[in-house]
N, C-alpha and C positions, 0 to 999 in steps of 0.2 A: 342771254338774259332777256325774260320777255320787258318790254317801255309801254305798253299799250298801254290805256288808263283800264281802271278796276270794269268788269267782265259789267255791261247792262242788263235789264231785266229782258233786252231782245234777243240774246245772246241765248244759245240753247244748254240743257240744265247740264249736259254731256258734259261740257265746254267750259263751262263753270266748275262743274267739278275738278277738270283737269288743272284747270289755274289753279283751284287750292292746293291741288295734292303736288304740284310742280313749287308752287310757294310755298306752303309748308317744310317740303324736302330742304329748301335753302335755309329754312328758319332754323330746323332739326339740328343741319350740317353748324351752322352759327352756334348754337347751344351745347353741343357734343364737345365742339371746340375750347366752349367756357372748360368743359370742365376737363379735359387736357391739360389748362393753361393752369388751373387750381387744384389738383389733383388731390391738393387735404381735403376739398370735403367729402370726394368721393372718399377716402380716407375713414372719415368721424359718420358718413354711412357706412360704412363697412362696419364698424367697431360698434354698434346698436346693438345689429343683430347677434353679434359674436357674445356682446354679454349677454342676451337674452340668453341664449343658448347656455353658457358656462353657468348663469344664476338657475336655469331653472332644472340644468342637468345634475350640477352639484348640491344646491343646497336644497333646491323643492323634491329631488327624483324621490324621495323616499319617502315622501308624506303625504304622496299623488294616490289614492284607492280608489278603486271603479274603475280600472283599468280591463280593457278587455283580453279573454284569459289567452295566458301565453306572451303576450306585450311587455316590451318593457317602456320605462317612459320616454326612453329618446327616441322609440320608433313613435309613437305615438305622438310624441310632441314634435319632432322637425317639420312633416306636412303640414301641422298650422304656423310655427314659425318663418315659413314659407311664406304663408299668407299673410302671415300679420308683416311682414317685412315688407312686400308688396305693396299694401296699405300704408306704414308709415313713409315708406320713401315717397310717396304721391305727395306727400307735401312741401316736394322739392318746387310741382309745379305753383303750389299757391306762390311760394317763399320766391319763385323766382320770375313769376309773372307780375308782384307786388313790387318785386324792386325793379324790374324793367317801367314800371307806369313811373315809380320815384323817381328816376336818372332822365322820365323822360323818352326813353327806347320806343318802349309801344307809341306814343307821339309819331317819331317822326316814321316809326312803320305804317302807320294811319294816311301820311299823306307819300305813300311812295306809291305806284300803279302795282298796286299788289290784292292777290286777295283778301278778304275782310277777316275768312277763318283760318288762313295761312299762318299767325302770329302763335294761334291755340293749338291749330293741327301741328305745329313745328314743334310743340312745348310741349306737348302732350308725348309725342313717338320719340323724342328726346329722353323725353326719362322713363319711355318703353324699355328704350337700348340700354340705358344707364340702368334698370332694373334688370336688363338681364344679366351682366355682368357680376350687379352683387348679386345674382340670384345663384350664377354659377359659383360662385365665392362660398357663399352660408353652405352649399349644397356641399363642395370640400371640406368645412369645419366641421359638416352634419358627420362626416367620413370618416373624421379624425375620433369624433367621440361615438359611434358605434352603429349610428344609422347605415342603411345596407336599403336599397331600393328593391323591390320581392316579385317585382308584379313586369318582368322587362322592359326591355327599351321602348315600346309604344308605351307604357305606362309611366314611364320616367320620361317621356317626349310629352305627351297627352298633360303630366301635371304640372311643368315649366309651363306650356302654352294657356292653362288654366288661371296661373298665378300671375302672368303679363296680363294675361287679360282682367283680374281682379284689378292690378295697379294700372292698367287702362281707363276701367272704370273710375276710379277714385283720383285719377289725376284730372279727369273733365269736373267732377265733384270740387276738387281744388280749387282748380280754375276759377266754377262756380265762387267762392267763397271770398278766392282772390279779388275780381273784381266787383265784388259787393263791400267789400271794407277797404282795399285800399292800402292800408299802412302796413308795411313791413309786421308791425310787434303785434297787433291786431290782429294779421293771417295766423301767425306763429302760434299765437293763444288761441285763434278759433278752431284750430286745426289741430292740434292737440288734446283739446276739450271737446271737440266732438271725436274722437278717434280710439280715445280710451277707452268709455263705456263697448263703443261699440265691437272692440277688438275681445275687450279683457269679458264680457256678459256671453260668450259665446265658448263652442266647444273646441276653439283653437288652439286652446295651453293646457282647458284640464276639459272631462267627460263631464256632458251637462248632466248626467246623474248624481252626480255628487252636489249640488246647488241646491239651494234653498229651495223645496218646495216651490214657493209664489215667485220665483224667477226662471225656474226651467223653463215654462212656454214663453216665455222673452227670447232665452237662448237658443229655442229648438228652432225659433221662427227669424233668427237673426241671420243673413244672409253670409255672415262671417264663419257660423255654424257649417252652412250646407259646402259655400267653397273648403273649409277643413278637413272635411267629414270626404266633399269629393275627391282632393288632392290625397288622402290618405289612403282610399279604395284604389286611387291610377296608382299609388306607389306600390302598395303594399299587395293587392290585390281584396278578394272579396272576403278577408278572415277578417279586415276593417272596417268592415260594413258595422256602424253604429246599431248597436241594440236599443227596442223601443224608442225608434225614430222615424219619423217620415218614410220616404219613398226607403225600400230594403233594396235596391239593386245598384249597378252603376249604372244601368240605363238610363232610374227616375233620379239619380243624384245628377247624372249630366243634365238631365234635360232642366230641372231644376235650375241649375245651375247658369246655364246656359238662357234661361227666362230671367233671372234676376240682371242679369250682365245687361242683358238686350232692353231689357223695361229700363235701366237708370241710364243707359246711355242715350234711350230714346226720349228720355226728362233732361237729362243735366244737358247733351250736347247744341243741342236748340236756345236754351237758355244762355248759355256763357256765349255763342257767339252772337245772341239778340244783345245782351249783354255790351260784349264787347263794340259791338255798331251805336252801343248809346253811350259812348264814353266822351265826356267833353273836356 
């Protein structure tokens, strides 16, 4: 275990980095642990997605039109399911970086010779690994009710790695969120209330053709859209290429894709660790 005290500004940026990403790994290994020791909640995540899945395979599948031809709607809906699950679970980290400041924890991680972003990078790849587990989980119930991956194993690899990366994304988002409010029931509600709109206005559950007029360019342009739309083309292959949409290939959906990921990481992750060094 490193004892030095926290890395100086003389220290080179190489060197620093290492110390996070060596402190983080201990934070992760800490956090994985939690929920070993809890194992209900990994549990009652598990059991979200599953009735997502049952509510909108059984009672919406058949009221779902503008499907594209030949689709049926559980091929069409598990890639966004994917995603949107991704996204909800990211608010394990607000929910659990809210109650490490209540207890106290982030405290005394503050005054131990550790890295500053050690605490966020731990919290963060923590419930990378914890996403991918229920991701492999949803992707078994996808199996059970009729989903079949079309596009091979690079395509079924390529869109796992898409959807860690969305719940990547939104876990530093979290974070953000986390330590601007503070309270346990406050993250809970702010994270919720921002997470609906943004999941359900988009072409993740149903095709943004069938939306009101004056909200399709919401949905077209909502970044929830384009990761659905991409994880559906790496499953499925190019027959999922959304009509009258954006970029027509999987080139311009990755690269899309792959620009939205990279811009909110390079806003949100600056921020929660400037964040985090001003907490008193």
């Amino acid at each position: 275990m490193r004892v030095a005290t926290e890395p100086s500004a003389a220290v080179d940026l190489s060197t620093r980095v290492r110390y996070g990403v060596a402190d983080g790994m201990v934070v992760m290994r800490r956090n994985l642990l939690q929920i070993l020791r809890i194992p209900t909640a990994l549990v009652f995540e598990l059991a979200q997605p599953i009735m997502f899945v049952l509510l909108f395979t059984i009672v919406f599948a058949r009221n779902i039109a503008n499907l594209p031809p030949g689709f049926t709607y559980v091929m069409f809906l598990m890639p966004g399911i994917f995603v949107q699950n991704a996204i909800f679970g990211s608010t394990t980290t607000a929910i659990g970086l809210a109650e490490d400041m209540k207890k106290g924890l982030v405290d005394r991680f503050r005054s131990l010779p550790m890295a500053r972003s050690a605490v966020l990078v731990g919290r963060t790849t923590s419930d990378v690994a914890k996403n991918l587990i229920l991701l492999l989980l949803v992707i078994v119930v996808a199996y059970l009710v009729g989903f079949r991956f079309q596009n091979g194993v690079v395509g079924a690899i390529g869109m796992i790695a898409l959807v860690l990366s969305v719940g990547f994304v939104f876990s530093w988002i979290s974070a953000v969120v986390a330590l601007a409010i503070k309270q346990v029931e406050g993250v809970q509600a702010a994270m919720f209330t921002g997470i609906f709109p943004i999941v359900f206005v988009s072409a993740a559950l149903v095709p943004v053709i069938g939306m009101a007029s004056w909200i399709q360019p919401v949905a077209e342009h909502n970044p929830v859209t384009v990761w659905a739309n991409t994880a559906r083309v790496l499953a499925l292959g190019d027959v999922a290429i959304p009509p009258n949409y954006g970029p027509q290939t999987l080139q311009g959906l990755l690269i899309t894709s792959v620009v939205w990921i990279a811009g909110l990481l390079l806003v949100f992750v600056p921020i929660a660790i400037r964040m985090y060094r001003k907490l008193t």
